[in-house]
BAVODREN-187152 format. One record per residue (C-alpha): residue in three letters; x, y, z. Coordinates in steps of 0.25 Angstrom, whole numbers, padded with zeros to 4 digits, always signed. Each point is the difference from the previous one (the first is absolute). Example, Ala and Ser with C-alpha at 12.3 -4.5 7.8 and 13.67 -1.06 7.14 Angstrom:
2
ALA+0049-0018+0031/SER+0006+0014-0002/
This chain:
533
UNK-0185+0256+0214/UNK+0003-0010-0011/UNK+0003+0012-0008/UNK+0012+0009+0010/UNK+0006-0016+0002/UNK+0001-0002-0016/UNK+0006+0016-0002/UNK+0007-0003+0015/UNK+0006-0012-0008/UNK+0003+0008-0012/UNK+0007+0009+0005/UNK+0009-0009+0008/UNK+0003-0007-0012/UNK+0005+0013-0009/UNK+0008+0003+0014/UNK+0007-0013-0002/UNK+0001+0002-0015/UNK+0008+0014+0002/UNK+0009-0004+0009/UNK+0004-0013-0008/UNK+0002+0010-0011/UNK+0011+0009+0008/UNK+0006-0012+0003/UNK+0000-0008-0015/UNK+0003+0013-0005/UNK+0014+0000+0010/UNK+0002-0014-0003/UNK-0008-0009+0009/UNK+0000-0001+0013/UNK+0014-0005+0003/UNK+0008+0014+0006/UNK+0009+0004-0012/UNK+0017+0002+0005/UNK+0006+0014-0001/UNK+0016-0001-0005/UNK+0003+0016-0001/UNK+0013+0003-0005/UNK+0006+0015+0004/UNK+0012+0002-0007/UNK+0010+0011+0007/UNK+0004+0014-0009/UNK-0006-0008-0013/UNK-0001+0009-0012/UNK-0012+0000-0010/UNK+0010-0002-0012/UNK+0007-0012+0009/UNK-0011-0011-0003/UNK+0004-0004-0014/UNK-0014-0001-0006/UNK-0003+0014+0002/UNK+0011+0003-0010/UNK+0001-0012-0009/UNK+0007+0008-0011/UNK+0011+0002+0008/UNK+0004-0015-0001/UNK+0003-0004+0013/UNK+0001-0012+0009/UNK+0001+0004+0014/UNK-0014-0005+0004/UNK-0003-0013-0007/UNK-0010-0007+0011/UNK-0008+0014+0004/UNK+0000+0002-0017/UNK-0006-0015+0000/UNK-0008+0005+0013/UNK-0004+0011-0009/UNK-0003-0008-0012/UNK-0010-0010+0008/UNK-0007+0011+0007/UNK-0002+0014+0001/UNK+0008+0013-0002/UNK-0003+0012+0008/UNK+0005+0012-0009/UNK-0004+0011+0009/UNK+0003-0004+0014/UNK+0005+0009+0009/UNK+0007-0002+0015/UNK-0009+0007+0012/UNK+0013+0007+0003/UNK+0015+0003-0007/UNK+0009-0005+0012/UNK-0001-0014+0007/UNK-0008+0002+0014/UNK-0010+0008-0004/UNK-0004-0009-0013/UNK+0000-0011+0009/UNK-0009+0005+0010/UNK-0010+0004-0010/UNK+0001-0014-0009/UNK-0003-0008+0015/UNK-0011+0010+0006/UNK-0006+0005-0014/UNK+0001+0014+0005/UNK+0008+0012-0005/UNK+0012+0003+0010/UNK-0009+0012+0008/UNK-0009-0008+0003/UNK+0009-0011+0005/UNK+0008+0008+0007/UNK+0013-0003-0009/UNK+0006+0012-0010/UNK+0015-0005+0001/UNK+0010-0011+0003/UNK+0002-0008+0014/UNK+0016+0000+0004/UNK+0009-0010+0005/UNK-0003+0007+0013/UNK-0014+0002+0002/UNK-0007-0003+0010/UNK-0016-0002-0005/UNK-0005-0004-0014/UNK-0013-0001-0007/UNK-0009+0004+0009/UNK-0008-0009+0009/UNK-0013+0006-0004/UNK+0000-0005-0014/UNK-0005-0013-0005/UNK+0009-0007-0010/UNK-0004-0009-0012/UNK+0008-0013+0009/UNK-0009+0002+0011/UNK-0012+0001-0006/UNK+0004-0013-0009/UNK+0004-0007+0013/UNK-0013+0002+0009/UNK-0006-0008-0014/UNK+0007-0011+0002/UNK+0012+0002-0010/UNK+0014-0004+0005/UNK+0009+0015-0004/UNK+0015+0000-0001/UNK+0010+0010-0006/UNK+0013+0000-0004/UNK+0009+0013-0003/UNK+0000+0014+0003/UNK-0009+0006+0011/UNK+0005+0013+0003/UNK-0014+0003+0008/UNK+0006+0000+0014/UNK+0008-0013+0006/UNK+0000+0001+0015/UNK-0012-0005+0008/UNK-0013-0001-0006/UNK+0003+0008-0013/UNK+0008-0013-0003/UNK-0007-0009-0013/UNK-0003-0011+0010/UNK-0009+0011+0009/UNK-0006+0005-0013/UNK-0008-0012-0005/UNK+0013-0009-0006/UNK-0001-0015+0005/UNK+0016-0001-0006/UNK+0011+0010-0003/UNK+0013+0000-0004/UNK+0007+0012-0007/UNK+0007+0012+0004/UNK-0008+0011+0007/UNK+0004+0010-0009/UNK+0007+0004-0012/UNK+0013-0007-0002/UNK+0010+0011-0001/UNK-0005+0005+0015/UNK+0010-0010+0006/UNK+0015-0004-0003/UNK+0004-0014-0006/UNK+0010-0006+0000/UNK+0002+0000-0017/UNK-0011+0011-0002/UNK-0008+0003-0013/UNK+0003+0008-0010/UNK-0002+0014+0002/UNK+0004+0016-0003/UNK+0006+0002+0007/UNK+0005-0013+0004/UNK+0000-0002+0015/UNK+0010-0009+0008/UNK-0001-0014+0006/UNK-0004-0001+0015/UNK+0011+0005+0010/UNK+0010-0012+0002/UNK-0002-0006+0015/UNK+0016+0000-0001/UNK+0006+0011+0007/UNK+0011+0001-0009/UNK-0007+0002-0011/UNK-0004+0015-0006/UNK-0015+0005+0003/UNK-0008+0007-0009/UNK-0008+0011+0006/UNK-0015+0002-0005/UNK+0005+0014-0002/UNK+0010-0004-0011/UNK-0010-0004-0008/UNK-0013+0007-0002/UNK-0013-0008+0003/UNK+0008-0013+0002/UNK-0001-0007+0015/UNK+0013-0006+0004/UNK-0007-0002+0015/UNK-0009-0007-0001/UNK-0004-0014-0006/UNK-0009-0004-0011/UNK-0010-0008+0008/UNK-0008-0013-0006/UNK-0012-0003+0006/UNK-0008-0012+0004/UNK-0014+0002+0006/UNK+0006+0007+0013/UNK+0015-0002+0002/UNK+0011+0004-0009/UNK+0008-0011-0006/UNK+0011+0004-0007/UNK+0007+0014+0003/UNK+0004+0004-0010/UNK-0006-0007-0009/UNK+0006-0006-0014/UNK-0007+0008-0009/UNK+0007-0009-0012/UNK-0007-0012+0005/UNK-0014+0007+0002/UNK-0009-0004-0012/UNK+0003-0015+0004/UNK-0005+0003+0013/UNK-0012+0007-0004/UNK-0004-0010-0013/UNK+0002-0012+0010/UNK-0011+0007+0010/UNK-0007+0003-0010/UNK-0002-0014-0008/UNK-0002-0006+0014/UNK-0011+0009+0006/UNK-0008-0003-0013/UNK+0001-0014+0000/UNK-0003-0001+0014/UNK-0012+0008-0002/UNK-0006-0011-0010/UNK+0003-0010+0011/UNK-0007+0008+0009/UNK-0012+0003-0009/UNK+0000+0013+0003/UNK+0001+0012-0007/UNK+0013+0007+0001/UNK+0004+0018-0003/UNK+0013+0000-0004/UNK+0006+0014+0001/UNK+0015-0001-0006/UNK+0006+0014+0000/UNK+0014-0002-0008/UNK+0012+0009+0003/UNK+0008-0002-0012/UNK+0000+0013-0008/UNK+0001+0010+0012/UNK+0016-0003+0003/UNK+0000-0009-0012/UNK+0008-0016+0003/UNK+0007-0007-0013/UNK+0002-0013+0002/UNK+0011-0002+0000/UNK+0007+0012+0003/UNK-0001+0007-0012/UNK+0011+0006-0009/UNK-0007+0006-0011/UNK-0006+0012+0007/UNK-0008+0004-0010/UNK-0008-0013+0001/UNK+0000-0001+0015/UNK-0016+0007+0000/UNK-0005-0011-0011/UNK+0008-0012+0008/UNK-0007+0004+0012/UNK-0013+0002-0009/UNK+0001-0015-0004/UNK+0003-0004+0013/UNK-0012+0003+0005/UNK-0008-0003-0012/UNK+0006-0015+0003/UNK-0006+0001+0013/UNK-0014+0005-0005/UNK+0003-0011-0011/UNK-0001-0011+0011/UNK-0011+0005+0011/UNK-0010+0000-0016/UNK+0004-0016-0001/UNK+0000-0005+0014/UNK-0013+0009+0000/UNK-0004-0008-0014/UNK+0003-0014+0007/UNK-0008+0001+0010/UNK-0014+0008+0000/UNK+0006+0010-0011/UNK-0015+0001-0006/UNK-0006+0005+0013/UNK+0011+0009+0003/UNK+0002+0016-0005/UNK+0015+0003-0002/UNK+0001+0016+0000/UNK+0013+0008-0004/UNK+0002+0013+0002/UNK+0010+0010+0005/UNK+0002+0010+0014/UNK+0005+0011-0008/UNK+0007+0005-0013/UNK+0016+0000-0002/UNK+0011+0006+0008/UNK+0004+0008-0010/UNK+0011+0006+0008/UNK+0006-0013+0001/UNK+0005+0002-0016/UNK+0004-0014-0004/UNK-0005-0007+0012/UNK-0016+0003-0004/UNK-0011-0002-0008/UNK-0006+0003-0013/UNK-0013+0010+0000/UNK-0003-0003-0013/UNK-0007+0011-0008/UNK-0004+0008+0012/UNK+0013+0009+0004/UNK-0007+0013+0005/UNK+0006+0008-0010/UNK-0005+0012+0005/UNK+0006-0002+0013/UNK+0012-0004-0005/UNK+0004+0011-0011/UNK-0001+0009+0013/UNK+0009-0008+0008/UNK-0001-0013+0009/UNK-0005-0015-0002/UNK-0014-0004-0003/UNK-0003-0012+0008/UNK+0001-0005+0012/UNK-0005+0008+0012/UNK-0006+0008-0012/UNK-0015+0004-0004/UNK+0004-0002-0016/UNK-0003-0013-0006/UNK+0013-0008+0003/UNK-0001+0002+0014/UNK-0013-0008+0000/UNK-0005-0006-0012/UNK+0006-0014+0003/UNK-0002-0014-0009/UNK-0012-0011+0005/UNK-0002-0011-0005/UNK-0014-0009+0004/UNK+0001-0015-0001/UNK-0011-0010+0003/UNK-0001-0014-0009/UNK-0015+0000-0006/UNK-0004+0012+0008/UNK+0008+0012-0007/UNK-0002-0001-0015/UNK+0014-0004-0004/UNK+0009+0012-0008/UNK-0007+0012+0002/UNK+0002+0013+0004/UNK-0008+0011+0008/UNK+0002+0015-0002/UNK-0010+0002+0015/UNK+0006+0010+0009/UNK+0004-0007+0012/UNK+0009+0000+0013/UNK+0006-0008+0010/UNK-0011+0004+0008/UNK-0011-0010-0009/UNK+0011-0011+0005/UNK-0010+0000+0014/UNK-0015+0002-0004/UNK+0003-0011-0012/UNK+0006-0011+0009/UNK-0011+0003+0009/UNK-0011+0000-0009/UNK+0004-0013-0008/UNK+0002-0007+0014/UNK-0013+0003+0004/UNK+0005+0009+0013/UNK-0008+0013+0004/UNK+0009+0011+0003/UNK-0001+0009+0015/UNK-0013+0011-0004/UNK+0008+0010+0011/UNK+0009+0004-0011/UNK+0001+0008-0012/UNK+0008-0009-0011/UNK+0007+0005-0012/UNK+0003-0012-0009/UNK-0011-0005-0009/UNK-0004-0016-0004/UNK+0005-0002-0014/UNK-0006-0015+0000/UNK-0007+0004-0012/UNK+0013+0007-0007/UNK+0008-0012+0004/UNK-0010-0012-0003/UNK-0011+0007-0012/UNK+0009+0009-0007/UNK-0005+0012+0006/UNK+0008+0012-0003/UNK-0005+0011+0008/UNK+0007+0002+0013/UNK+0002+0014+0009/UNK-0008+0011-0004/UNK+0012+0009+0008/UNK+0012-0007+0004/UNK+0008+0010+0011/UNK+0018-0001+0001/UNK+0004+0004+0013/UNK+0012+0008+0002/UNK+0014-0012+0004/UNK+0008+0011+0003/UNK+0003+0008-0012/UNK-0008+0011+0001/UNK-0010+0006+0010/UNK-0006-0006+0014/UNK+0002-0015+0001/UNK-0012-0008-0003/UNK-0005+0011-0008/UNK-0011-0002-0012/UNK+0008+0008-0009/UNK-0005-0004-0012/UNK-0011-0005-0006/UNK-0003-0010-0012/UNK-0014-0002-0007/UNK-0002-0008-0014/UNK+0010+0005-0008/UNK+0003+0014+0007/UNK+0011+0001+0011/UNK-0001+0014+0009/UNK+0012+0005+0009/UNK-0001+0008+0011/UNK+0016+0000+0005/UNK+0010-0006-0009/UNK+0014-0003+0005/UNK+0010-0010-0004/UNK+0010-0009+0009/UNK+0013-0002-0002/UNK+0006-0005-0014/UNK+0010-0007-0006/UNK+0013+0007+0004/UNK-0007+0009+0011/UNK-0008+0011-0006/UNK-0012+0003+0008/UNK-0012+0009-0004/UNK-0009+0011+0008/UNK-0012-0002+0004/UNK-0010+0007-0007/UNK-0014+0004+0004/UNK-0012-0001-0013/UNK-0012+0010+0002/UNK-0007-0003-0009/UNK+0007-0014-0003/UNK+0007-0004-0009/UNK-0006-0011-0010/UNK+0004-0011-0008/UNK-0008-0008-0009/UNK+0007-0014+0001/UNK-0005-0006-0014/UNK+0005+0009-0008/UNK+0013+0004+0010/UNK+0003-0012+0008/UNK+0015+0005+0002/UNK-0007+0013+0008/UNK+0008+0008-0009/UNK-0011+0012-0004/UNK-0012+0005+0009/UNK-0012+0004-0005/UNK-0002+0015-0005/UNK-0009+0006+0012/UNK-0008+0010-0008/UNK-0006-0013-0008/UNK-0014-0006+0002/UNK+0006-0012+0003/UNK+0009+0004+0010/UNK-0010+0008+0008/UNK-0010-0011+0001/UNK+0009-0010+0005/UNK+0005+0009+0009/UNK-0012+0003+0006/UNK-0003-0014+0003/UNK+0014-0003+0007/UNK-0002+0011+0009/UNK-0013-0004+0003/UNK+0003-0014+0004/UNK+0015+0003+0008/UNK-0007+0010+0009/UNK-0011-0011+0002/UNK+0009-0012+0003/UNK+0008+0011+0008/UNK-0013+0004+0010/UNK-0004-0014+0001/UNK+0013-0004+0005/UNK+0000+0011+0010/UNK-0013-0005+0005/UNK+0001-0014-0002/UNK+0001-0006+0015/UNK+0007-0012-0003/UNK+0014+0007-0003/UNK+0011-0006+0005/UNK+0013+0005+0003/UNK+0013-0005+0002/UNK+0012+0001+0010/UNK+0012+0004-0007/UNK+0008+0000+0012/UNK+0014-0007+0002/UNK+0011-0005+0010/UNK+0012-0008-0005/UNK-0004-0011+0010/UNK-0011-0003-0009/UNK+0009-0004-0010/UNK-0001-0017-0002/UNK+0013-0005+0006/UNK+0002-0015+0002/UNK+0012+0001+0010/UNK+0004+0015+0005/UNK+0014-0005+0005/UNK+0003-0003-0013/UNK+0005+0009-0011/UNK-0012+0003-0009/UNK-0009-0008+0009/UNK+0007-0011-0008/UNK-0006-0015+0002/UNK-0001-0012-0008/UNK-0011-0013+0004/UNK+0012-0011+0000/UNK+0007+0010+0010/UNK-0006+0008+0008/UNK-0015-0001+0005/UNK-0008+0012-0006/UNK-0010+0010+0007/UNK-0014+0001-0001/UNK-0004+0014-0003/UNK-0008+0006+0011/
């Protein structure tokens, strides 16, 4: 008897020891906070220390941010186009799975689907005060709202910030006009006069349920959303309690110059530093407060809008050549690097060695089962997730990420939400190209690949030449794309937990603060604003 009490003992003892272990090897026992940073139509080339030969200065606090932590050289967005990526960065699920393969509109009526677990509320349930501020665009109205989907705080827009009018818009191509005038003397502009601008209805910003400015002032926006942010991560230190921060910046979609800028050709990398200020002053409220318990991650929804010309971003070395020689752009909404291989940047004082770099194949998707993991939180077992933990890459200098990293189609080619390429190691497979619209208009076909077409990125990172299909080489790598696309595919079929999302709209779902007015137009030291139902 002495003996089983003595191993009884023993064993109780090694329990103890392993758990202390996962928790010293976290950081103690204090919960660690989560900052993520998701930058809007970013481009890999945008984030200066990714091309340091190029002699820039557009992003001096994440090149700081970069030089004190880690760089992530081969990240990738789950998705080329805003509500997809974002759906996938918060559930760690690829878009069919999570039920959305395309963007929410002004107008829709439903949102991420109820069904799925976000990161916020998992987080939340733990104890952890969650806020965001920014873009949503996963559905506004109801309980699709950030408030219904695990945020304690929001204040932002619920969409992208050119799906509204304002009274002195952003920059754009082509340049949409302010809001109708509430004068009645004064000339409208119909929506029709302008493709893709809305002159209806305003921009909308929003605090936790109610709109409080239509339309918004989108010249005095950064202010707004720096002061949440340095007071939602002061207050959290009063509270002593750990705090997720998701801040998801506009910026460099419609691009905003302060001032209004005359320089066009400078209008991209004003509204670059703009935001880099902003990311600037989140880092050192964050360092002044509990910035040595705190994970600061920056990374971006999508690559560049390349048919925006002057107005987007920089890719960088990845510019899909092979797409392009044949007509159309090569980034967003498209499968080619551009379109998704987006600049991250990893800071945590003490915890990330300082001024490295890793070259492990990630995605937004990691963004959830990482946070989870270093918070100690077990995600739901009913579901299949597609992000992987990359604690070790982040924290040990591990460098080895996803075996097979899938690109879903954003609406350049093929079936929305469709795994139409593949990338493993080196090696890139496509099984449908297309490119979206360029620079001056020029679209490409769609183009279906059996076998596919493949690229090996080391030696071609501009995707400029496939691989000769009659090599050893090819044949082999090949083989193993297939293999594993027609796997994923089969076990997303069968895979119980699939969500799938309403797409469906009305116009009187669209947020409006005072219907009598023109453009739903109010103001807070006016007219008492409306609660969105």
């Amino acid at each position: 008897m002495a003996v089983g009490f003595t191993l009884f003992l023993l064993s109780g003892m090694l329990m103890c020891g392993l758990l202390l272990h996962k928790v010293s090897q976290h950081g103690g026992s204090k919960k660690p906070n989560f900052i993520v940073i998701l930058a809007d139509d970013i481009g890999w080339g945008d984030l200066d220390a990714n091309q340091p030969d190029e002699k820039r200065n557009n992003t001096p606090h994440l090149n700081l941010m970069a030089e004190q932590g880690q760089r992530l050289t081969d990240f990738h967005s789950p998705a080329s186009t805003c509500s997809p990526s974002r759906a996938a960065i918060l559930t760690g699920r690829y878009g069919l799975r999570n039920g959305v393969i395309h963007n929410f509109a002004v107008s829709s009526l439903a949102g991420l689907p109820l069904s799925e677990v976000t990161l916020p509320q998992l987080l939340q349930k733990e104890g952890y005060y969650t806020a965001m501020i920014g873009k949503w665009h996963l559905g506004h109205n109801g309980p699709y709202a950030p408030t219904n989907r695990g945020f304690d705080y929001y204040l932002g827009i619920p969409y992208s910030n050119d799906m509204g009018c304002t009274d002195i818009p952003g920059y754009n191509l082509p340049q949409c006009p302010p809001c109708e005038s509430p004068e009645p003397h004064v000339t409208r502009l119909k929506r029709s006069a302008r493709g893709g601008c809305y002159s209806k209805v305003g921009l909308p910003l929003i605090e936790n349920s109610s709109i409080v400015q239509q339309p918004l002032d989108l010249w005095t926006l950064t202010e707004r959303y720096k002061s949440a942010a340095t007071r939602i991560i002061r207050s959290a230190r009063e509270r002593g309690q750990p705090y997720l921060l998701y801040l998801a910046l506009a910026h460099m979609h419609v691009p905003l110059a302060p001032p209004l800028h005359s320089d066009e050709g400078r209008v991209y990398a004003a509204s670059l530093q703009e935001m880099d200020r902003l990311v600037g002053a989140v880092k050192s409220a964050s360092d002044h407060t509990d910035g040595d318990n705190t994970l600061i991650w920056f990374t971006g929804d999508n690559g560049p809008w390349e048919q925006k010309c002057q107005y987007a971003g920089s890719v960088g070395p990845f510019m899909g050549k092979w797409q392009t020689s044949r007509g159309g752009g090569s980034a967003k909404r498209t499968t080619w690097e551009g379109g998704h291989r987006v600049p991250s940047v990893a800071y945590w004082p003490g915890r990330i060695p300082a001024n490295t770099s890793s070259s492990a194949l990630l995605s937004g998707m990691d963004v959830f089962p990482t946070l989870l993991s270093l918070a100690g939180v077990t995600p739901p077992s009913d579901r299949h997730y597609d992000g992987i933990d990359a604690t070790d890459v982040l924290l040990h200098g591990e460098q080895t990420g996803h075996e097979f990293l899938f690109h879903p189609n954003s609406g350049a080619a093929g079936e929305f939400g469709g795994l139409q390429t593949v990338r493993s190691g080196k090696h890139k497979a496509f099984f449908i190209t297309g490119a979206a619209e360029a620079c001056g208009g020029a679209t490409g076909r769609e183009q279906l690949h059996d076998p596919p077409l493949i690229f090996d990125l080391e030696v071609d990172e501009s995707e400029e030449t496939p691989l000769d299909t009659e090599t050893l080489e090819y044949q082999a790598v090949a083989q193993r794309m297939v293999r594993r696309r027609e796997e994923l595919l089969w076990d997303i079929a069968n895979d119980k937990s699939v969500s799938a999302a309403d797409y469906s709209t009305d116009a009187s779902a669209a947020p409006c603060c005072d219907p009598e007015h023109t453009v739903c137009r109010c103001d807070p030291e006016h007219t008492v604003c409306h609660t969105l139902s």
